[in-house]
N, C-alpha and C positions, 0 to 999 in steps of 0.2 A: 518512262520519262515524265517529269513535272510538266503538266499544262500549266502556266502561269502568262499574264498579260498578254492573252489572245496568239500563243504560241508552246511547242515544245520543246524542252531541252534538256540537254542531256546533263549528267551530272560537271564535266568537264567543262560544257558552257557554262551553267550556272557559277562552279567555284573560278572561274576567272574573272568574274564581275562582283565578286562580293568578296567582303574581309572574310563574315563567319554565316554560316546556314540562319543564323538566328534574323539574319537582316532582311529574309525575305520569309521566313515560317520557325517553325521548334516548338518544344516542350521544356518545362523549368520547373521545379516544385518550389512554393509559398508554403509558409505557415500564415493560418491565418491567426491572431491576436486578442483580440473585442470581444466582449461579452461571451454570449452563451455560445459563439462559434471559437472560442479560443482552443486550438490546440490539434485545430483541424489542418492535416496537411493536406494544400491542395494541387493539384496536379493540372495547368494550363497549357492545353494544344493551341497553336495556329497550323493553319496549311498555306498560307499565303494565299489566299482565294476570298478572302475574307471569313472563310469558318473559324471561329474560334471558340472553345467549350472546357468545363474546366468538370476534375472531376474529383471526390475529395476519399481520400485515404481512410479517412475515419468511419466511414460512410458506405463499405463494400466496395467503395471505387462506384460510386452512380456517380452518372453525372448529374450535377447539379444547377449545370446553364450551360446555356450554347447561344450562338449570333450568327447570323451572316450577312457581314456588310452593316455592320450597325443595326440590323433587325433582329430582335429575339424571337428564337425558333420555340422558345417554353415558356410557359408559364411557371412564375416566380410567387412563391405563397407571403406571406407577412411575418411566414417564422422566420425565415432566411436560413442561410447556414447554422445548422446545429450541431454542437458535440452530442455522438451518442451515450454520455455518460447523465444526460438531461431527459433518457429515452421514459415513457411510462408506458407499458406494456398491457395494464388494463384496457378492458371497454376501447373506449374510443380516444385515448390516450395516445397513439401514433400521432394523430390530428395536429398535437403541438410540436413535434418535432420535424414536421411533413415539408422540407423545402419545396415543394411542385421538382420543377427540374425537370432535364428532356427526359433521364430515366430515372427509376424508382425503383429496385429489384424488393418484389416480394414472394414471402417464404420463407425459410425451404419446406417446412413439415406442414405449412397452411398457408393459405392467407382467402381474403374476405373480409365478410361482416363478422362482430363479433359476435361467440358463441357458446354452447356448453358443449362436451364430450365426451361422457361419460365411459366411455371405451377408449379414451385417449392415453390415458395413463399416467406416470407420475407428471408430463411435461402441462397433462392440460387439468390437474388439481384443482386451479385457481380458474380457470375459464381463460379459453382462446381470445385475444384480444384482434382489433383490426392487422389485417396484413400480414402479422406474421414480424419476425425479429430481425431478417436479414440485412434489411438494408440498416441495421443499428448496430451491426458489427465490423470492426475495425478488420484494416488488411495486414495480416503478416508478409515476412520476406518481400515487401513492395521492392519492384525493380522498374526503375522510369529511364529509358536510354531512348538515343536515335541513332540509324548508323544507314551507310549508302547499302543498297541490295542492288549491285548492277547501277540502271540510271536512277533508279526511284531511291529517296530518301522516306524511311519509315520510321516513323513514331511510336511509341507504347508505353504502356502503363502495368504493369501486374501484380499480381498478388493470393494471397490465400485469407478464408474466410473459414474459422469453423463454427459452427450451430451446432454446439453440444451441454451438456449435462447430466451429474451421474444420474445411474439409473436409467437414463433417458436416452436420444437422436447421439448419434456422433456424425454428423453428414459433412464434407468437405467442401467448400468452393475456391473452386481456381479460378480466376477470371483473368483475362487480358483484353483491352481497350486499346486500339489504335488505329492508324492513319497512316496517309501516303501525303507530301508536298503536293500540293498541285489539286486536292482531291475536295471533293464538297461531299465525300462519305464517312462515316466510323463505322468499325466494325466491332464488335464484343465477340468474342470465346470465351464460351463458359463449362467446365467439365464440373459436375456435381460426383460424390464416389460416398458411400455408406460401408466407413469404416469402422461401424459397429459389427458384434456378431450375431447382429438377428437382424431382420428386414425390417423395415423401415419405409413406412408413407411417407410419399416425396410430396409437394405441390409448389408449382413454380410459376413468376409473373414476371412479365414484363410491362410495367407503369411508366409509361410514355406519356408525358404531359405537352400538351400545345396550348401556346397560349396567342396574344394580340402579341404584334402585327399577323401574324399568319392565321392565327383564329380572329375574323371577326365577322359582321354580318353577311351574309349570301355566301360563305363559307360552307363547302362540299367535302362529304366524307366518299371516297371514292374505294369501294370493299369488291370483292369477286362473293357477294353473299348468297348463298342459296338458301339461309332464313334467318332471321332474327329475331331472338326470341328474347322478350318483355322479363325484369326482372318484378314487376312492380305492378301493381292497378294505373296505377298513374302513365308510369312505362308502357303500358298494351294500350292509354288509351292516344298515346300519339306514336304510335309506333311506326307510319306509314309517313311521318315526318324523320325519319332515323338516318338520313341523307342529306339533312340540312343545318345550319345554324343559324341562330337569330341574336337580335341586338343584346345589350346588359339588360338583365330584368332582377330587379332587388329582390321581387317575391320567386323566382326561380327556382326550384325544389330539383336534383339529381334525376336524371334518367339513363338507364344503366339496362344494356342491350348484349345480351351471348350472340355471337355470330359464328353459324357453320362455313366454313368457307370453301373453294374451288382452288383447284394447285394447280401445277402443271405436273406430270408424271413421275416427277423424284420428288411431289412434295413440296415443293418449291411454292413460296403466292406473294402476292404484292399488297399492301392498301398506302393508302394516302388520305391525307388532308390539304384542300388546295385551296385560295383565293387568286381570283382570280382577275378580282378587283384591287389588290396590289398595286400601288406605285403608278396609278393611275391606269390600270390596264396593263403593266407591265407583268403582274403576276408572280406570285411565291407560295410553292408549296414542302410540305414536306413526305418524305415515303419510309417504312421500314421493309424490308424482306426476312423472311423466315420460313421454315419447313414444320409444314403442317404434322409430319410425324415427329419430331418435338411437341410443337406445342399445337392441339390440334383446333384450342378455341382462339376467338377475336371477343376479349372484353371491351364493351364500347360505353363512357362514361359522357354524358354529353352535361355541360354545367356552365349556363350561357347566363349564368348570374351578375350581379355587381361586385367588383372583385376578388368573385371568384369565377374569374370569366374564362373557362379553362375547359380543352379536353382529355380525356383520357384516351387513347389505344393502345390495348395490353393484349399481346399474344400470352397465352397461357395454355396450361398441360388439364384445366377443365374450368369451371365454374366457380362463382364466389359466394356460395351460399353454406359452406361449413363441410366439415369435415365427412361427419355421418351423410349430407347426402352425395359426396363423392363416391363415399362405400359402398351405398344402396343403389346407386345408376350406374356402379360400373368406372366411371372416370377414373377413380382413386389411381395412381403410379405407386407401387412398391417396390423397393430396390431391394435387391438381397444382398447381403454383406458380400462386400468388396465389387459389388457393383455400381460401373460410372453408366452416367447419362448425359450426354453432349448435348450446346445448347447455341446455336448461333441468329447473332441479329444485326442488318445492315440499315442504317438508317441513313438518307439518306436529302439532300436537298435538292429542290426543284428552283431552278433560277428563273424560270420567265415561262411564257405559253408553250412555248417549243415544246419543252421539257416536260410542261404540265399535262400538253397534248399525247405524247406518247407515252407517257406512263399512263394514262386514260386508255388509251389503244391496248397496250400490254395488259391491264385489269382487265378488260372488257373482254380478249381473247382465252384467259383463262378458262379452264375446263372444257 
C-alpha cells in the first residue's frame, strides 16, 4: 500500500479521491530543448512523498537530480544537462559533460583516472580517458509505464545500452529504474551480458554524488569500514579525518578513499551520508544498499571545495587507478562470452533523526 499523508491506503481508497494517479505522484517523459542539453529525453518520477528525480534517456538513464521536499539530495555541476553527442573522451574531457547528479554509471570496460594500456587493444590505441563511456551512451527500446501491482502503484524507466566497437567490447546494458507511490527509495537493476565471442574486462561504478543541503558542514559519512585506504599523499595525510566534512574551501584539492567494507552474510551492506544539523535539528540523510559480491569496493570522493562542494560514493567491482593495476592485484572482473553479471542499488532517503538513528544502529551492527 502507498504510505502517503501520515497514513496507508489502498489502491481502491486512493482512486476514489482523485481524478487521475498523477495528482498525487507518476512519471511523464520531457524532451529537453536549450543549448547543449537539447535532445535529451528526460524521464521525471514523483512518489508523492515529496521525492522527486529525473533521469535522462540520452544519458544510460542516470539520474541526473533528485529532491525531497524542496531539498536537493545531489550535487548539480555548472555543465548541467548535456547531450552525449558533446561527450570528449580524452584525458579529462568527461569533466565538461559531468552533470554531478545522484548517479553517474561508469564504465563498462574501465573507469578511473586517465591512463595508458598497452595491453588494451584496439579500444585503448588512443589512451583511456576518465571514467569510462557509459554514462555517454544513449538508451535503446526505452519503455517508461506505471501500472497497480495489487495495492502499490509502480513506477519505471527501462532501457538498453551497448558499449561496443569493431574489433573491440560488445558488452550490453539493461538497466531499469523505478519506484513505488508512497516510497522515499529507488531502486536500479542492471544486467551487464558480453555478447562478444571472447571474454572481456568488465569494470563497473556507481558515482553517487551528494551534494548541499544534505552535504554540508559537520556532515558524517556513516561506512561499516574495516580500512580505508589513501589514494594520494595528500589522501594518507588526513585519512583519520575520512568521517567528516568541513565548510567550502576555494583552495580544496580531491581526497579519494577505497573502502573494504563489512556485510551481512548474503553480502548485503549499507552506507550513508547524514546531517544532522538539517532544518534546524530536524535532520536529512541519504543511504544506498548494495551487495558486496557485486561490487565488492566503497570509492569515497570527498570534495568540500567552493562550488564544487560535493561528494562522491561509489560502490564499485575495484579500484580507480587503471586498468593494468586491476590485472596485477587480482580485482580485474572478466566475463566470458555470453556471460551476464547482475547489479543492484537501493538508494534511499533518511527523513529526520528517527531514521538517521537507525540506519546508524543497522551500520554499526554490520559484520
Amino acid at each position: 500500500m502507498a504510505k502517503l499523508f501520515g497514513r496507508e491506503y489502498t489502491k481502491d481508497e486512493l482512486l476514489r479521491k482523485v481524478g487521475t494517479v498523477d495528482q498525487l505522484g507518476g512519471i511523464r517523459q520531457v524532451l529537453l530543448h536549450d543549448g547543449n542539453s537539447a535532445g535529451c529525453r528526460a524521464i521525471e518520477f514523483r512518489t508523492g512523498t515529496g521525492l522527486a528525480f529525473t533521469a535522462l534517456a540520452e544519458r544510460t538513464l542516470d539520474i541526473v537530480s533528485a529532491s525531497y521536499q524542496g531539498a536537493s539530495l545531489c550535487w548539480r555541476s555548472p555543465c548541467g544537462d548535456v547531450h552525449p553527442s558533446y561527450f570528449e573522451p580524452q584525458g579529462l574531457g568527461w569533466l565538461r559533460t559531468f552533470p554531478g547528479g545522484l548517479l553517474i554509471t561508469c564504465g563498462m570496460t574501465w573507469f578511473g583516472a586517465p591512463h595508458e594500456d598497452p595491453e588494451g587493444g584496439v579500444e585503448a590505441h588512443s589512451g583511456l580517458g576518465l571514467h569510462g563511456r557509459i554514462t555517454h551512451i544513449p538508451a535503446k527500446n526505452l519503455y517508461v509505464d506505471a501500472a497497480w501491482e495489487g495495492d502499490d502503484y509502480v513506477m519505471w524507466a527501462q532501457g538498453k545500452m551497448r558499449e561496443t566497437m569493431v574489433f573491440g567490447p560488445n558488452l550490453l546494458l539493461e538497466r531499469k529504474i523505478w519506484t513505488r507511490l508512497g516510497e522515499n527509495r529507488i531502486w536500479i537493476d542492471d544486467i551487464v551480458t558480453n555478447e562478444a565471442f571472447t571474454a572481456q574486462e568488465h569494470m563497473f561504478m556507481y558515482h553517487c554524488n551528494f551534494g548541499f543541503p544534505v552535504v554540508d558542514e559537520h556532515g558524517e559519512y556513516l561506512f561499516p569500514s574495516e580500512e580505508a585506504i589513501p589514494r594520494t599523499e595528500l589522501a594518507a595525510q588526513h585519512v583519520d579525518d575520512w568521517r567528516s566534512f568541513g565548510p567550502p574551501n576555494p583552495e580544496q584539492e580531491e581526497l579519494v578513499y577505497y573502502h573494504r567494507l563489512r556485510g551481512e552474510e548474503d553480502g548485503t551492506t549499507y552506507v550513508a551520508f547524514v546531517n544532522r544539523s538539517f532544518n534546524g535539528g530536524e535532520g536529512l540523510g541519504i543511504y544506498l544498499r548494495f551487495n558486496l559480491n557485486q561490487m565488492p569496493w566503497l570509492c569515497q570522493w570527498k570534495m568540500p571545495g567552493a562550488q564544487t562542494y560535493v561528494t562522491g560514493i561509489e560502490p564499485a567491482t575495484g579500484q580507480g587507478d587503471g586498468r593494468p593495476n586491476e590485472r596485477t592485484s587480482g580485482r580485474m572482473v572478466t566475463l566470458e562470452p555470453g556471460e551476464q553479471r547482475n547489479y543492484q542499488l537501493e538508494i534511499g532517503v533518511l527523513t529526520d533523526q528517527r531514521q538517521i538513528g537507525e540506519m546508524e544502529d543497522r551500520i554499526t551492527a554490520l559484520g
